[in-house]
C-alpha positions as CSV (number, residue, x, y, z in Angstrom):
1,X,-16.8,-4.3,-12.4
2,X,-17.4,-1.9,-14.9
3,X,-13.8,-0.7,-15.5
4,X,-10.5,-0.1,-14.5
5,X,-8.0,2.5,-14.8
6,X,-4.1,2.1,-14.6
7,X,-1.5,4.2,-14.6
8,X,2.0,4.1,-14.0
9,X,4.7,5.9,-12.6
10,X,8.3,5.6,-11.5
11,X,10.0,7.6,-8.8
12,X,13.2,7.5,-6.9
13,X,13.5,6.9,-3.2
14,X,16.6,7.5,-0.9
15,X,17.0,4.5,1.3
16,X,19.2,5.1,4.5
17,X,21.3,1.8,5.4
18,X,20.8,3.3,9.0
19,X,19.5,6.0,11.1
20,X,22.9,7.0,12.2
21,X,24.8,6.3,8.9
22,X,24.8,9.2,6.7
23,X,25.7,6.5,3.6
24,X,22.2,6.6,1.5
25,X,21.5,5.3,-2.4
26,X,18.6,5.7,-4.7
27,X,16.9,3.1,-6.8
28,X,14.0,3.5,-9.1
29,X,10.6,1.9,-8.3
30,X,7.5,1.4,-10.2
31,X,3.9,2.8,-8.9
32,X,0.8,1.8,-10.5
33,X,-2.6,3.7,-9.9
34,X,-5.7,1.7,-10.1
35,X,-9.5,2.7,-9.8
36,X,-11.9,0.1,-9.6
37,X,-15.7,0.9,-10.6
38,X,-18.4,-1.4,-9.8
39,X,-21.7,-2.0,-10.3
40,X,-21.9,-3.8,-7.1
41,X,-22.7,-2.2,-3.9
42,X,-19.9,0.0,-2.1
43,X,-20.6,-2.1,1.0
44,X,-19.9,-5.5,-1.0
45,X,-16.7,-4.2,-3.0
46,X,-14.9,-3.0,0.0
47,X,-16.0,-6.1,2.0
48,X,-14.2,-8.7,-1.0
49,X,-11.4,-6.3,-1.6
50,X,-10.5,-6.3,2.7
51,X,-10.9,-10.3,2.4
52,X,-8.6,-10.7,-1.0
53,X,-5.8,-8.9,0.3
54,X,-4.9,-8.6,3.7
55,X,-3.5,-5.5,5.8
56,X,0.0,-5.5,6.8
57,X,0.5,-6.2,10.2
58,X,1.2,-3.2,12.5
59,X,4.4,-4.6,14.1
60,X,6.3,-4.1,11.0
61,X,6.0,-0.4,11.6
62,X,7.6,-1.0,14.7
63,X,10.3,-3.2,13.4
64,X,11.0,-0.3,11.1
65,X,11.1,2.2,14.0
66,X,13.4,0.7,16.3
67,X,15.8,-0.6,13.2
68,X,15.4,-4.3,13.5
69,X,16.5,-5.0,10.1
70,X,16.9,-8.5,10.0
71,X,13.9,-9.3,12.0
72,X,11.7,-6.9,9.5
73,X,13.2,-8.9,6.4
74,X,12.4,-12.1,7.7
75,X,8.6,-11.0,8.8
76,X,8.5,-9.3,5.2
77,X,9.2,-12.6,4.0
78,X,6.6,-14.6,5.6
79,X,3.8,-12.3,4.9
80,X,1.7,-12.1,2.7
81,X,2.9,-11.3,-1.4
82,X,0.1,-8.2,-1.1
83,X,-0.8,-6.3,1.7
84,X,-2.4,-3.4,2.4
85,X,-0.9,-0.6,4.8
86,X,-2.7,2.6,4.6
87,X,-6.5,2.6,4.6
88,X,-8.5,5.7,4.1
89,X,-12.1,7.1,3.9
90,X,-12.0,8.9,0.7
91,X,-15.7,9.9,1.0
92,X,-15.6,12.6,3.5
93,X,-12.6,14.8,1.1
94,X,-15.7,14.2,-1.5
95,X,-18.7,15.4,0.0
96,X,-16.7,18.6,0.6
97,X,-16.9,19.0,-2.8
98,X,-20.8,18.3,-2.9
99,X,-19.8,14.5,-4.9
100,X,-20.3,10.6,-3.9
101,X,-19.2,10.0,-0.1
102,X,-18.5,6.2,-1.2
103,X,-15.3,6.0,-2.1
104,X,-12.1,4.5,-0.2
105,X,-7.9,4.8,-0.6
106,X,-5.6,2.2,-0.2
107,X,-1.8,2.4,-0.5
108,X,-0.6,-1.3,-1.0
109,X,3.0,-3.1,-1.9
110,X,4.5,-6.4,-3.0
111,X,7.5,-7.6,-2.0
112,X,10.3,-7.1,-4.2
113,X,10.8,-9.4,-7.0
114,X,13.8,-10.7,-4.7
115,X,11.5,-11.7,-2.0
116,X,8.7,-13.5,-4.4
């Protein structure tokens, strides 16, 4: 690796206690930004970075959806401490702009310091 980039961020997000309660809060959360360059090739980075950390499973979404609170906390819990949930070629948005059609997005998370 031939560097990497951080930066960080806080934002506020509104969380709804339910979909028919109109009761909401805000909490701060921290955001970091990181960009990986490597010497190695594309193929091999994104290979060990899709074996390190793992994508969250898909069900949560649906957990999420239909409001099973408790059951989402308890499958939150027994994951994994880093997952990925949004995957995205980056490349094709580049070579619009005539630059390197390598290039991927993630959008990752933890679980709270609370869950840890």
């Amino acid at each position: 690796m031939t560097g990497v980039k951080q930066t960080k961020a806080s934002i506020k997000v509104k969380k709804e206690a339910s979909l028919h309660d109109v009761m909401s809060s805000e909490r701060a959360v921290q955001i970091e930004h990181v960009t990986i360059r490597s010497n190695k090739p594309f193929a091999t980075v994104k290979a060990n970075l899709e074996r390190l950390v793992p994508k969250l499973d898909g069900g949560i979404f649906q957990l999420v959806a239909d409001g099973e609170i408790q059951l989402l906390k308890q499958r939150l819990e027994q994951g994994p401490e880093l997952a990925i949930f949004l995957f995205r070629d980056h490349g094709g948005q580049l070579r619009i702009m005539g630059r390197s059609s390598k290039a991927f997005n993630t959008r990752s998370a933890t679980r709270s310091p609370r869950q840890r």
